[in-house]
C-alpha positions in Angstrom: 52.2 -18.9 -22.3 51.4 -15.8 -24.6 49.6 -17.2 -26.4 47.2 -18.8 -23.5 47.0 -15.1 -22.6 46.2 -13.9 -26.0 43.4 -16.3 -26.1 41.8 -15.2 -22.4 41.7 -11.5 -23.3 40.5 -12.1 -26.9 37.7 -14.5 -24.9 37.5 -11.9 -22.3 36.7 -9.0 -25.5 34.1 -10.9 -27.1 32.3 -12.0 -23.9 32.3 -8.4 -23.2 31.8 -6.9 -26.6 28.2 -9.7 -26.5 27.4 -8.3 -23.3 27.7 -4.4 -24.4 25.3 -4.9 -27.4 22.9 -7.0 -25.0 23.2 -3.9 -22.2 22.5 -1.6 -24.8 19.5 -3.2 -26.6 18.3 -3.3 -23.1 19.1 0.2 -22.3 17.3 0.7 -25.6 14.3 -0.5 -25.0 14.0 0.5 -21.1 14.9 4.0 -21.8 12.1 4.0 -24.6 9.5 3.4 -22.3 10.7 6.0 -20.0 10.9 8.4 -22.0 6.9 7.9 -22.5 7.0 8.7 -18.7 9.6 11.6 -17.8 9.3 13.2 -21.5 6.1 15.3 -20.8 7.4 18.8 -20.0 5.7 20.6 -16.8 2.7 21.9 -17.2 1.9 19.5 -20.5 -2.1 18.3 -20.8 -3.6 15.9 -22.4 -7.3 16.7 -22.8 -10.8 14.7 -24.1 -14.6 16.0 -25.0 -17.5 14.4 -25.7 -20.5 15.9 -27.2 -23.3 13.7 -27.6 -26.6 15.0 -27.4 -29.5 12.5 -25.4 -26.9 10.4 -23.8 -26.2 10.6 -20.5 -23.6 12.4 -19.9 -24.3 15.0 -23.5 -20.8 16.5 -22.4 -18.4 16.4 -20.4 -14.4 17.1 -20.4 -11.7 15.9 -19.1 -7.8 17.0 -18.8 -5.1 15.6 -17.5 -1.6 17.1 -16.7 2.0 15.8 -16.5 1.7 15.9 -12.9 -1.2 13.8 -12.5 -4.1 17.0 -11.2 -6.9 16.7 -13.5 -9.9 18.3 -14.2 -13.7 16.8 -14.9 -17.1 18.7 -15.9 -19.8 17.5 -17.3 -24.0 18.1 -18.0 -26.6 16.4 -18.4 -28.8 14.0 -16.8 -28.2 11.5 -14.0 -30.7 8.8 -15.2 -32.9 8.7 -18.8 -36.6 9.7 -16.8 -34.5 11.9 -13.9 -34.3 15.8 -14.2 -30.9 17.4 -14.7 -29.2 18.4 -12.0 -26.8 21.3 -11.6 -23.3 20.7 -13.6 -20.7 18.5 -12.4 -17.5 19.5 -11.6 -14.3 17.4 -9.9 -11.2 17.6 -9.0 -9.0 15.2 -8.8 -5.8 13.0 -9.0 -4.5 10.4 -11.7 -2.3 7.8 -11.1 1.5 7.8 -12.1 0.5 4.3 -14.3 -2.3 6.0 -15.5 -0.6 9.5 -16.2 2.3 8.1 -17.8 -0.3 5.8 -20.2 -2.2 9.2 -21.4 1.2 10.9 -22.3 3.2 7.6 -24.0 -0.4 7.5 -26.0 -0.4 11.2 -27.1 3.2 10.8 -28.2 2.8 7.3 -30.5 -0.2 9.9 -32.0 1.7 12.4 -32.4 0.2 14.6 -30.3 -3.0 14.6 -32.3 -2.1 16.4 -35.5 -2.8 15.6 -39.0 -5.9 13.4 -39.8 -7.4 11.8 -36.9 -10.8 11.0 -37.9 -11.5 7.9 -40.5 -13.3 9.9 -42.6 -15.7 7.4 -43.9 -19.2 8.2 -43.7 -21.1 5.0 -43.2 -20.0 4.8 -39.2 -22.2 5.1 -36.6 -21.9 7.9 -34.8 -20.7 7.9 -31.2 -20.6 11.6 -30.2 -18.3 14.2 -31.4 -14.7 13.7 -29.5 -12.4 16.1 -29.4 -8.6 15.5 -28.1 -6.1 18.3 -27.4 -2.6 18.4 -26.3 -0.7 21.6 -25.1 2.6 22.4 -23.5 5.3 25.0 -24.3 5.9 24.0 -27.8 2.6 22.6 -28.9 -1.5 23.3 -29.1 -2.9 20.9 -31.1 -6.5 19.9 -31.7 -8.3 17.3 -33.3 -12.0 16.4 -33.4 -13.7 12.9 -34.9 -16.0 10.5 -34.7 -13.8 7.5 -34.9 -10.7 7.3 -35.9 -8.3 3.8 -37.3 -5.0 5.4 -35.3 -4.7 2.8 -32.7 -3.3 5.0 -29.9 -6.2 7.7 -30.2 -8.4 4.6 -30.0 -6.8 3.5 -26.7 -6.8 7.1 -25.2 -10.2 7.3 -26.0 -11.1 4.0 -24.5 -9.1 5.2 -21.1 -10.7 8.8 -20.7 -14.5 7.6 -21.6 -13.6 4.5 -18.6 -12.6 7.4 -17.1 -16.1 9.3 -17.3 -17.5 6.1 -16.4 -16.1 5.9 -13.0 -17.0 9.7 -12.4 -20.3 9.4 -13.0 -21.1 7.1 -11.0 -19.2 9.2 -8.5 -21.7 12.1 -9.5 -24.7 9.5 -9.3 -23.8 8.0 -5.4 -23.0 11.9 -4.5 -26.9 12.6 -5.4 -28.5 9.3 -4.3 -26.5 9.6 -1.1 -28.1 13.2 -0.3 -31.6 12.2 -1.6 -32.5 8.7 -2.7 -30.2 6.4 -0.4 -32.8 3.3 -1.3 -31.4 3.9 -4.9 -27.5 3.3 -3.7 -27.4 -0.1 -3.6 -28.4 -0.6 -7.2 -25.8 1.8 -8.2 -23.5 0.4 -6.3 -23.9 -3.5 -7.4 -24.0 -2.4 -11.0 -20.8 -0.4 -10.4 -19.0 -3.6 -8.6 -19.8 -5.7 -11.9 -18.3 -3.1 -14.2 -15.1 -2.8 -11.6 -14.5 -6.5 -12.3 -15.4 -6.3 -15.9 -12.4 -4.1 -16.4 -14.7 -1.1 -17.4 -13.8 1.7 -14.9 -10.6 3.3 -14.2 -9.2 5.5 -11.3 -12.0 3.9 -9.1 -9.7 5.8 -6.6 -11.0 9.0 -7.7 -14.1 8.7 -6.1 -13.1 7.3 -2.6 -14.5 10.3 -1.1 -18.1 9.5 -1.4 -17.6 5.9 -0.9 -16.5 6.2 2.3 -19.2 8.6 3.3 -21.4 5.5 2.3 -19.9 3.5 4.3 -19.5 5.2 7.6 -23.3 6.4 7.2 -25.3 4.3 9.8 -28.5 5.4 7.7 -27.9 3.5 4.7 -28.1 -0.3 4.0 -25.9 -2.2 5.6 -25.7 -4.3 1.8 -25.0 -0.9 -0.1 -22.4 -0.4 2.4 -20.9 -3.9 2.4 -20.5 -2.4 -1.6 -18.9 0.9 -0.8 -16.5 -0.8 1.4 -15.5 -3.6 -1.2 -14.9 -1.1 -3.8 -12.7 0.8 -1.4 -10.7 -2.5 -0.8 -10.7 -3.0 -4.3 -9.0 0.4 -5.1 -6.4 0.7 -1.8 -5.5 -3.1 -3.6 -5.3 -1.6 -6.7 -3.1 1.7 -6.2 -0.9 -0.6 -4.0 -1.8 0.7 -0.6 
């Protein structure tokens, strides 16, 4: 009889002592990607440049904080023969997903310091980018061309998608005030790089796609667009 209890409780210890370490390599790894998410202090941003002269936009910036309120400006042309309207400023919000992405990518680059550019020569040159991060305990900077760290790369790659999907909020903003014929161009092309993956925060620019599509005056086409996009996003975000 003892020893039939001995045996349960020593089963008992070793079922449990295989489910602890399993529990805690789960806790592990759950509470790593977390941390990405809650470990941004308040007030922490995150924030991009781009200087490239002829290209349209030649600058713009973009930051981002914990909370998700961010920040776009940029100059320069809306189209390669158009003239250059007056700067462009937005506000607006980022998604948690989004958020949390641009801070657990700053963190795995360590917040930008040290040597961020390749260095090499013999690259073309995209633009001069410049990345920043700031809260209570840091302020770091770091400008390049391109750069091998694989996380700068994929912030990079999510605040120029980001740009993408701005402008082409700044563009339908102008068209819609003074060359409606021109929206449904904009429009089409900016449904083919939805799908493509290419834009990000699509939501961002709600605003002026619903103005499109409750405006009688444009084309009903142009506004069978706006309102796909907006179906798109509200799918997107969840809602």
């Amino acid at each position: 009889m003892h020893t039939a209890r001995r045996l349960f409780f020593a089963s008992m210890l070793h079922s449990f002592s295989k489910g602890s370490v399993l529990l805690l390599v789960l806790l592990a790894f759950f509470g790593a990607q977390w941390s990405y998410a809650g470990s941004a202090p308040p007030g922490a941003k995150v924030g991009f440049a781009l200087d490239f002269p002829n290209s349209i936009p030649d600058h713009y910036m973009i930051s981002v904080a914990a909370d998700g309120q961010a920040t776009y400006d940029s100059t320069g042309k809306l189209t390669p023969e158009g003239e250059t309207p007056e700067p462009f400023h937005l506000d607006f919000q980022v998604t948690p997903a989004t958020t949390a992405k641009i801070f657990e990518l700053s963190a795995k680059a360590k917040y930008f310091e040290g040597k961020v550019d390749s260095g090499k020569k013999n690259l073309a040159w995209t633009g001069q980018k410049t990345l920043t991060y700031k809260d209570g305990e840091r302020n770091t900077r770091a400008e390049y061309n391109y750069s091998p760290n694989v996380s700068v790369q994929q912030v990079t790659s999510i605040f120029q998608n980001l740009s993408t999907t701005l402008e082409f909020g700044r563009r339908l903003h102008y068209y819609h005030h003074y060359q409606k014929l021109a929206l449904d161009d904009e429009l089409k092309r900016m449904e083919e790089m939805n799908r493509g993956g290419s834009l990000v925060e699509v939501q961002a620019v709600a605003p002026i796609l619903r103005e499109i599509t409750n405006d009688t005056t444009v084309m009903n086409v142009a506004r069978a667009r706006a309102q796909r996009l907006l179906a798109a996003t509200a799918t997107a975000s969840g809602h």
